[in-house]
C-alpha positions as CSV (number, residue, x, y, z in Angstrom):
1,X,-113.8,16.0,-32.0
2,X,-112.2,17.5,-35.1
3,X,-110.3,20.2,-35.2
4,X,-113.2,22.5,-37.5
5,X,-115.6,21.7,-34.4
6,X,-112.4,22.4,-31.9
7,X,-112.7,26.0,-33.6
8,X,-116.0,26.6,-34.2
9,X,-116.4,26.1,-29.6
10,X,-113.5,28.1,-29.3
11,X,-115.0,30.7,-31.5
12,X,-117.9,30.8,-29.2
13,X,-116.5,31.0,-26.3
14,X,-115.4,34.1,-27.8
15,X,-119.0,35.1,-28.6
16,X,-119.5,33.9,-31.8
17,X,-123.1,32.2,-32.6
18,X,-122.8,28.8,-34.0
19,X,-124.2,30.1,-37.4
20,X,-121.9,33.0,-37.9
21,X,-119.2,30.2,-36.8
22,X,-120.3,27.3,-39.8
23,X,-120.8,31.4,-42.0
24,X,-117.1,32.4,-41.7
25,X,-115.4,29.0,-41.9
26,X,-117.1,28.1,-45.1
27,X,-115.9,31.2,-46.9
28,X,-112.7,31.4,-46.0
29,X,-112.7,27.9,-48.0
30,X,-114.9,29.2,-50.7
31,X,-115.9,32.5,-51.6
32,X,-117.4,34.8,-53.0
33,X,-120.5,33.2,-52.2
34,X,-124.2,34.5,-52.2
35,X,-126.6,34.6,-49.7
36,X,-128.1,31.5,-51.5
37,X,-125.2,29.6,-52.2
38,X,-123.8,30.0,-48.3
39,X,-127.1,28.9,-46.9
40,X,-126.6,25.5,-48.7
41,X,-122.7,25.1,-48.5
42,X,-122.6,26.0,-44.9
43,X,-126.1,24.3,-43.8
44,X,-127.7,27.7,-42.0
45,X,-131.2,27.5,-42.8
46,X,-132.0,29.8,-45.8
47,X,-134.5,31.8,-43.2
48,X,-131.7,32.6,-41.2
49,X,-129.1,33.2,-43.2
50,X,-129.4,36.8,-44.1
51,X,-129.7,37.8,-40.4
52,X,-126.6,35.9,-40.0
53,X,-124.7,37.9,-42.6
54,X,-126.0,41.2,-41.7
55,X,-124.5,40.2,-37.8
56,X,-121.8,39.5,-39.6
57,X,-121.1,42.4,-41.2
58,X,-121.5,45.0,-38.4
59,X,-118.6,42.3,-36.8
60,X,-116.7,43.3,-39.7
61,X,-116.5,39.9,-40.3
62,X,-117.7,39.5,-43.6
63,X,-117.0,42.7,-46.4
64,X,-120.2,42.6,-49.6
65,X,-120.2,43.8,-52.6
66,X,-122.5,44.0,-55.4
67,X,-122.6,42.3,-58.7
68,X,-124.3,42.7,-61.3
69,X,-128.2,41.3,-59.9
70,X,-126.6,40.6,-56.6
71,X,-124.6,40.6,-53.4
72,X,-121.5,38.6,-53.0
73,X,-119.7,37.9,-49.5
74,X,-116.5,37.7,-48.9
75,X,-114.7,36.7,-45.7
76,X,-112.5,39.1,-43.7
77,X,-108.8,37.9,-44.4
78,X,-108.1,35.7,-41.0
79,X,-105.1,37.7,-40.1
80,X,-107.2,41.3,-40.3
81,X,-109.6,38.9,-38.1
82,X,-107.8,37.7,-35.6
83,X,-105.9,41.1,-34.8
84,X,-109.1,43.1,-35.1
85,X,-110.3,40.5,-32.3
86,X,-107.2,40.9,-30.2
87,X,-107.1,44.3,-30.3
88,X,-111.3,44.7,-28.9
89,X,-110.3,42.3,-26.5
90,X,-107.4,43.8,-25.2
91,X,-109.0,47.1,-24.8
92,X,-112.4,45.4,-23.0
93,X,-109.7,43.3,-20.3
94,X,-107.6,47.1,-19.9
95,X,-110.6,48.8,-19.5
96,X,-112.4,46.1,-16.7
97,X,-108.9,45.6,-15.0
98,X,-108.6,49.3,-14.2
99,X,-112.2,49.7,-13.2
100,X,-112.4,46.8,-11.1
101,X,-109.4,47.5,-9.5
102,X,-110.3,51.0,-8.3
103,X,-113.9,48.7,-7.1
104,X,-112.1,46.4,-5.2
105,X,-110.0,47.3,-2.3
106,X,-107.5,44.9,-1.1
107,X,-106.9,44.6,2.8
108,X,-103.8,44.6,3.9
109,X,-104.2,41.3,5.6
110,X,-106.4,39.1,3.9
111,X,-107.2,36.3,6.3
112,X,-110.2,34.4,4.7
113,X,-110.1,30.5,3.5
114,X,-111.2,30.0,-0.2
115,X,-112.5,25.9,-0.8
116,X,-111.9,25.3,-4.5
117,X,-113.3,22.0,-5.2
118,X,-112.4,19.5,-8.5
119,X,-108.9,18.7,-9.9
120,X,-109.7,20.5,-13.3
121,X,-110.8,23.5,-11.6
122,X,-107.6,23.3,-9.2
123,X,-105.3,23.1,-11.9
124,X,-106.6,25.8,-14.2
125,X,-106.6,28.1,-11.2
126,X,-102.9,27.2,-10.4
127,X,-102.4,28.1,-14.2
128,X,-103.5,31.5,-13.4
129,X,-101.3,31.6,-10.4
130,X,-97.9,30.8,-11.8
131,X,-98.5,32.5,-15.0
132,X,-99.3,36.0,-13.0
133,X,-95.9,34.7,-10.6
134,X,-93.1,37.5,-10.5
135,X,-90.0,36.1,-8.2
136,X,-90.5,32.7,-6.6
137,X,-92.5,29.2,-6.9
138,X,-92.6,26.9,-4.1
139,X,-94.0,23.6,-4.3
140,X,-94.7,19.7,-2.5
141,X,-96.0,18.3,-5.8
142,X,-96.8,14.8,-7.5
143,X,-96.0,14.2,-11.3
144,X,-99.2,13.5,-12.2
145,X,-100.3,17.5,-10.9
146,X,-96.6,19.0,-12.1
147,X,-97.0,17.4,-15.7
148,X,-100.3,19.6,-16.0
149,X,-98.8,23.2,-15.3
150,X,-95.3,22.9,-17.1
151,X,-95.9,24.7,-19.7
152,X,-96.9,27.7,-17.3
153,X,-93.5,26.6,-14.6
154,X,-91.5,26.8,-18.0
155,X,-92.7,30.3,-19.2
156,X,-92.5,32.0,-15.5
157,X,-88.6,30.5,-15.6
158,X,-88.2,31.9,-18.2
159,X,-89.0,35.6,-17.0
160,X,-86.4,34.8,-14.3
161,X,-89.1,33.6,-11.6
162,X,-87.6,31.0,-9.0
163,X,-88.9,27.6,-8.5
164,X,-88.1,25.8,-5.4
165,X,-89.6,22.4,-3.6
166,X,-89.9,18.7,-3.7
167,X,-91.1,16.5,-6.2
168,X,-93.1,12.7,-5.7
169,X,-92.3,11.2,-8.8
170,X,-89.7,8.9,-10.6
171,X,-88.0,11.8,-13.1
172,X,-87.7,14.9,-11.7
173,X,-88.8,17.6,-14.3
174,X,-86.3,20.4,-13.2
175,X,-83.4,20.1,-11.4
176,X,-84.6,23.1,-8.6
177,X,-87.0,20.6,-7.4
178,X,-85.2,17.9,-5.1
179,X,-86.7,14.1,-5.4
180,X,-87.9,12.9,-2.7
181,X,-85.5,9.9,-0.9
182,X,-88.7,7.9,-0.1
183,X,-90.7,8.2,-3.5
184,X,-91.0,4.7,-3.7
185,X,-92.2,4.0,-0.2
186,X,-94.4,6.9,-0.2
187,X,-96.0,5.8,-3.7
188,X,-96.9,2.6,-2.2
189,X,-97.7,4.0,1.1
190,X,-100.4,7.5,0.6
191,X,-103.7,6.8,-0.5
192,X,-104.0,10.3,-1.4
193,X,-101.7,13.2,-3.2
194,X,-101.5,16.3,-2.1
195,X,-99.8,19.3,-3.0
196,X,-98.9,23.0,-1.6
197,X,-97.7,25.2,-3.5
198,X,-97.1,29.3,-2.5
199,X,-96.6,32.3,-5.0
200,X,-94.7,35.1,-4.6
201,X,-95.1,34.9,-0.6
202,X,-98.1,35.8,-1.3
203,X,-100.6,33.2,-2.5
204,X,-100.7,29.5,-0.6
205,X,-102.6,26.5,-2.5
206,X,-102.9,23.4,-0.4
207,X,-104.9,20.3,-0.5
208,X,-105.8,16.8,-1.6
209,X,-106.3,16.8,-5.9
210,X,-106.3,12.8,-6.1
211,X,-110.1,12.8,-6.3
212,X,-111.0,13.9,-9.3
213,X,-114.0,15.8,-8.6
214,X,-114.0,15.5,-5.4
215,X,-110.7,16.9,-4.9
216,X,-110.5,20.1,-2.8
217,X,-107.9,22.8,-1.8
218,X,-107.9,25.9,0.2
219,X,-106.3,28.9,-1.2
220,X,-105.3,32.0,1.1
221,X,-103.3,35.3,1.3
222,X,-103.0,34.5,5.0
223,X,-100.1,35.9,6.0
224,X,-99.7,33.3,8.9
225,X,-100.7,30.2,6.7
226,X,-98.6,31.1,4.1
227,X,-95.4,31.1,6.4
228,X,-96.7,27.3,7.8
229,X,-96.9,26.7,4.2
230,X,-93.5,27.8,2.9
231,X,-91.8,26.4,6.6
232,X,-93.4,22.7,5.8
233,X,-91.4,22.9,2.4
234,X,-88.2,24.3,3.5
235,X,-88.3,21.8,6.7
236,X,-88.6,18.6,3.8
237,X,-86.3,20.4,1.7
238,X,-83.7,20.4,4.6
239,X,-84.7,16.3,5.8
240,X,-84.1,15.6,2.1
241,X,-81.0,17.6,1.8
242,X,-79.2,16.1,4.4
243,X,-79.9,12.8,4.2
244,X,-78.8,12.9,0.5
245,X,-75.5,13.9,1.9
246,X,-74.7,11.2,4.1
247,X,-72.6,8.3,3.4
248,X,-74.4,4.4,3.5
249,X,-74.4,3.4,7.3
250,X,-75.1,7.4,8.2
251,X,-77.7,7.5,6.0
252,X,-79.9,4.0,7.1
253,X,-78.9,5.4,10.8
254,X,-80.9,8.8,10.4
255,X,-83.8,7.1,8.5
256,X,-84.2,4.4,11.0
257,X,-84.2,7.5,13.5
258,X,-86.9,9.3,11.6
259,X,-88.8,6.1,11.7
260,X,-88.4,5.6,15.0
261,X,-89.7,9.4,16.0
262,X,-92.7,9.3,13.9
263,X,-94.1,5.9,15.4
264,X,-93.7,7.7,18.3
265,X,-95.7,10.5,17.5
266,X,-98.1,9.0,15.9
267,X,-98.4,5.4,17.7
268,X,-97.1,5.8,21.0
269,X,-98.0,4.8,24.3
270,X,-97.4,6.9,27.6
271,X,-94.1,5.1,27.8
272,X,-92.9,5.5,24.5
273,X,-94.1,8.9,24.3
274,X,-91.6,9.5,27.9
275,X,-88.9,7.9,25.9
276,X,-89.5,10.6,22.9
277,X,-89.4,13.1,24.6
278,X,-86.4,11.7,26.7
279,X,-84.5,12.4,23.2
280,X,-84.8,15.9,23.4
């Protein structure tokens, strides 16, 4: 897709009808321009094209003027454009946000469960997250998930919000986010990434996005899920920590340990499982 056709959907998006669109962007290259002559240089059917203008004019998009035995149109300058569109924009968001917010009554403890499915739809909604973020990020995160929101991570750091958490990946992207010691095993081992990441003590996002579409995360204010959200990332903060610290023989000692207790939680028989909980 070029970048004319790049516009001309964003300019929709924004309410714009494709006409007025292929209209605006052929006379900002040429112009002033009849109703004739902008029918043929910008393809609108010539039965259209002076409903298109008059739109176009009560948009303020497009100033006329007479000459002579007729009406020449001339596009409004793109900088007038753009902060007359702003401007309406800002006003319509102000004026929902307030209303809607005197609508809606937040609980004190909101408990519900929200299932957002599809890993474009997860990350855009993580967008809105951090970018609304006021004191602290925390986050278990992959690269291929992290590479998609720093631009967001980077402009909430730079208000002064915290990030904190472990990264899967081979180059860690900012140094608050501590590697984690078994990236290599665990990129060979998981089937699946996941993620969890909380906002503000306030927000939790945790899930599986390594399914494309069919990737799926919950997303809660829970008070109580949040707090076994933010304790499973302080708890593999802490693991990863300390074993960074030790020396050589300390260090293959404690992961041979952690080995050794996880088999036994998840593969042990009734003796083994005595001899686990012997260790306590």
């Amino acid at each position: 897709m070029d970048q004319s056709m790049r516009i001309m959907n964003d300019m929709k998006r924004l309410g714009f009808s494709e006409y007025e669109c292929k209209a605006y962007l052929t006379l900002l290259q040429t112009y002033p321009l009849n109703g004739y002559a902008l029918s043929k240089h910008s393809g609108i059917p010539r039965s259209r094209i002076y409903e298109v203008i008059k739109s176009m004019i009560n948009k303020q998009m497009v100033t006329e003027q007479a000459q002579e035995k007729q009406k020449l149109y001339y596009p409004m300058e793109p900088e007038l454009f753009i902060r007359k569109l702003r401007k309406e924009y800002e006003d319509a968001f102000t004026g929902i946000s307030q209303y809607v917010s005197k609508l809606y009554q937040a609980k004190p403890q909101d408990d519900k469960l929200v299932v957002i499915k599809g890993r474009q739809n997860i990350i855009d909604f993580l967008k809105i997250l951090i970018k609304g973020a006021e004191q602290r990020v925390a986050m278990s995160i992959w690269d291929e998930e992290i590479q998609e929101i720093i631009p967001e991570l980077d402009q909430s750091i730079g208000r002064g919000v915290m990030l904190r958490g472990i990264y899967f990946g081979e180059s860690v992207p900012y140094d608050t986010l501590v590697p984690h010691r078994r990236i290599k095993r665990y990129m060979a081992e998981k089937k699946q990434r996941y993620l969890s990441i909380i906002i503000d003590g306030s927000h939790a996002v945790s899930g599986v996005v390594s399914r494309g579409e069919e990737s799926k995360v919950t997303w809660t204010r829970d008070e109580g899920f949040i707090e076994i959200s933010e304790d499973y990332i302080a708890h593999d903060l802490l693991v990863n920590l300390y074993s960074a610290s030790l020396g050589n023989d300390a260090y293959k000692a404690y992961e041979a340990f952690a080995d050794k207790v996880h088999n036994q939680y998840f593969h042990y028989s009734e003796e083994e499982f005595n001899t686990y909980r012997s260790l306590e």
